[in-house]
N, C-alpha and C positions, 0 to 999 in steps of 0.2 A: 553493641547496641545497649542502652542504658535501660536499666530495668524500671518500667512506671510505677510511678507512687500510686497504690491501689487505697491509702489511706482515706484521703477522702473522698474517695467511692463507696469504702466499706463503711466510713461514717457515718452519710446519707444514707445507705441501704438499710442498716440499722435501726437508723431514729426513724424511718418509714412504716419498717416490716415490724418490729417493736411494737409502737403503736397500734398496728392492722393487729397483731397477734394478741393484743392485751383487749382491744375491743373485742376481736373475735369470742375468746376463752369467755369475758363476760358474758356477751349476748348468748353464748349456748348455757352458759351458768343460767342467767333468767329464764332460758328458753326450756329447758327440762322443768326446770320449778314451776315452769305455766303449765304442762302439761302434767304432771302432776297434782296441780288445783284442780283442773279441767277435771280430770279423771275424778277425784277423790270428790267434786261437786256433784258430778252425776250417781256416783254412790250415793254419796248426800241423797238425792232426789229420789233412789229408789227406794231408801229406807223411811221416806217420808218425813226426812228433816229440811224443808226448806229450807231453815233461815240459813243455816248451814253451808247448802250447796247456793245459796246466793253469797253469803261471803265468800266463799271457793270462789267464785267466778269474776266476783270484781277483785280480788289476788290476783286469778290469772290476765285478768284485765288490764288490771297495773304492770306485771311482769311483762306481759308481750308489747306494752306500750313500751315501755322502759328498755328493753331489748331493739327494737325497732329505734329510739332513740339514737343506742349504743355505736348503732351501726350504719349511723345517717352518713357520715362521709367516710362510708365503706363502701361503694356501690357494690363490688365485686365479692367481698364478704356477705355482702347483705340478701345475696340472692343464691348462697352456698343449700338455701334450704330447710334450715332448723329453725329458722323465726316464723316461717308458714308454715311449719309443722307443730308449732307453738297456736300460731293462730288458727289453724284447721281445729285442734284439741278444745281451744276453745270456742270456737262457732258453733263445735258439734254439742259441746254441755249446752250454751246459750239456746240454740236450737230447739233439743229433746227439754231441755225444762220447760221452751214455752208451749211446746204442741204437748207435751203430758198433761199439763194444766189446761189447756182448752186455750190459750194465749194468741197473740197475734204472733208470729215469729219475727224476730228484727232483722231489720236489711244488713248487709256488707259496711253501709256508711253508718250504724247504729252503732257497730260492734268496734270499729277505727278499721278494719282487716280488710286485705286484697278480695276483688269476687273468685280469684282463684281456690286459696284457700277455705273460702267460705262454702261454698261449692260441697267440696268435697267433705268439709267439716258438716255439712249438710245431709251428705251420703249415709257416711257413719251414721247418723243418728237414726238411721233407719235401722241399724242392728239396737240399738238402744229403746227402740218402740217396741219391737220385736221381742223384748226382754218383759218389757212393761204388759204387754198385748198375752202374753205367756204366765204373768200374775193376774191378768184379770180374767184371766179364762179359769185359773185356779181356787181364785173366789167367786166362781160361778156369774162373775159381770159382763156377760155376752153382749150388752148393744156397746158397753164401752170397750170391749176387746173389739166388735166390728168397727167399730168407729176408729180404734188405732189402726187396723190395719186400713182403713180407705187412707187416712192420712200417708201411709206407707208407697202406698199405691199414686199420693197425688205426688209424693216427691219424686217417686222413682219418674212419673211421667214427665215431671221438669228438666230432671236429668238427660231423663232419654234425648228427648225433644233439641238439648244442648249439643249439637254434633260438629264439635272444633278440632282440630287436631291434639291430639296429647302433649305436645310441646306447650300448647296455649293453655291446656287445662288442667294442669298435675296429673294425669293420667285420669282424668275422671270417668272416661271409657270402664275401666275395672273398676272403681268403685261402683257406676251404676250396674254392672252386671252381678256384682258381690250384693247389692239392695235388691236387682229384682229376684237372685238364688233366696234369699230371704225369704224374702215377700212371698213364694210358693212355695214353701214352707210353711210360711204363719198360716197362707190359706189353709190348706190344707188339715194343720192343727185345729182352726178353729174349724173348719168343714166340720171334722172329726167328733169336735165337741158337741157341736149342734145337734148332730145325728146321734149322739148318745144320750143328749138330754132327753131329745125328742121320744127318744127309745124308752126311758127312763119314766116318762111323764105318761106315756104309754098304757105299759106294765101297772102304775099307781093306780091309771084309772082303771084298768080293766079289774084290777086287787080291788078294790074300793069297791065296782058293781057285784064284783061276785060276795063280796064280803053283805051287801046289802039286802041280795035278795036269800040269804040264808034266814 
């Protein structure tokens, strides 16, 4: 039996996989560098440099666009995972920037990004409020740590409310349970606060009467 010429088989398979491989490498190359923005934006936001964590964000903005690009006639690469893990990082900066500021939060079609992704880039940001909700309790700004935490409270409730399969949702089953462990936490911190202010304000007045009728 004559042995087949496996040449132009391996030359096809090649110029195929080549290809798929050299998109692949890039899009995870863009796709770490967005999540990296992402990350370093919301730094940005907690040290109170805007402008900062807005160019972070339109970086990460162009990368996961650009990434997503990479891997347009990739279907099977494209859905390996790191380009929504790209876009989740940054839905979650976009997100927490706009609810720290008092903002309208932007939809799935604002951001270019899957509602999968977005979702869950949404979850995250409840640990990011949580961050924020824990400095304002430290500079004594109690209706706006309350008000972080209702916002905490209104996402976890969208979450909740969300009850799809984990195949359909990136797992988002675990990120809302990771938001609502959060979430009774912050309450609780600020309960804490409150009762010791209260405690605090207390003690002044009753120091202040006795101080007076001396």
């Amino acid at each position: 039996m004559d042995q087949p010429d496996l040449n132009p088989l391996e030359e096809a398979a090649r110029a195929e996989l080549d290809d798929k491989f050299a998109a692949r490498e890039r899009a995870l190359s863009l796709s770490r560098k967005a999540i990296r923005s992402s990350a370093n934006a919301i730094r940005s936001l907690h040290r109170g440099d805007l402008a900062e964590a807005e160019r972070l964000m339109d970086e990460a903005s162009a990368l996961v666009t650009e990434a997503a690009a990479v891997l347009s006639g990739h279907g099977d690469v494209r859905y390996a995972g790191f380009v929504d893990d790209a876009a989740k990082e940054y839905a979650e900066a976009r997100t927490t920037y706009a609810l720290a500021l008092g903002r309208t939060i932007p939809l799935p079609t604002d951001l270019g990004v899957g509602v999968t992704p977005y979702l869950n880039g949404l979850g995250e940001a409840v640990g990011e409020l949580r961050r924020r909700m824990l400095d304002l309790l430290r500079a004594e700004q109690l209706g706006e740590a309350e008000s972080t935490l209702e916002a905490m409270e209104t996402i976890h409730a969208l979450l909740a409310s969300l009850d799809y399969p984990d195949g359909m949702t990136g797992g988002l089953r675990r990120t809302t349970d990771v938001a609502r462990a959060l979430i009774e936490r912050s309450r609780a911190d600020l309960t804490s606060t409150i009762v010791q202010e209260r405690l605090r304000r207390d003690l002044a007045e009753r120091l202040g009467d006795t101080s007076s009728t001396r």
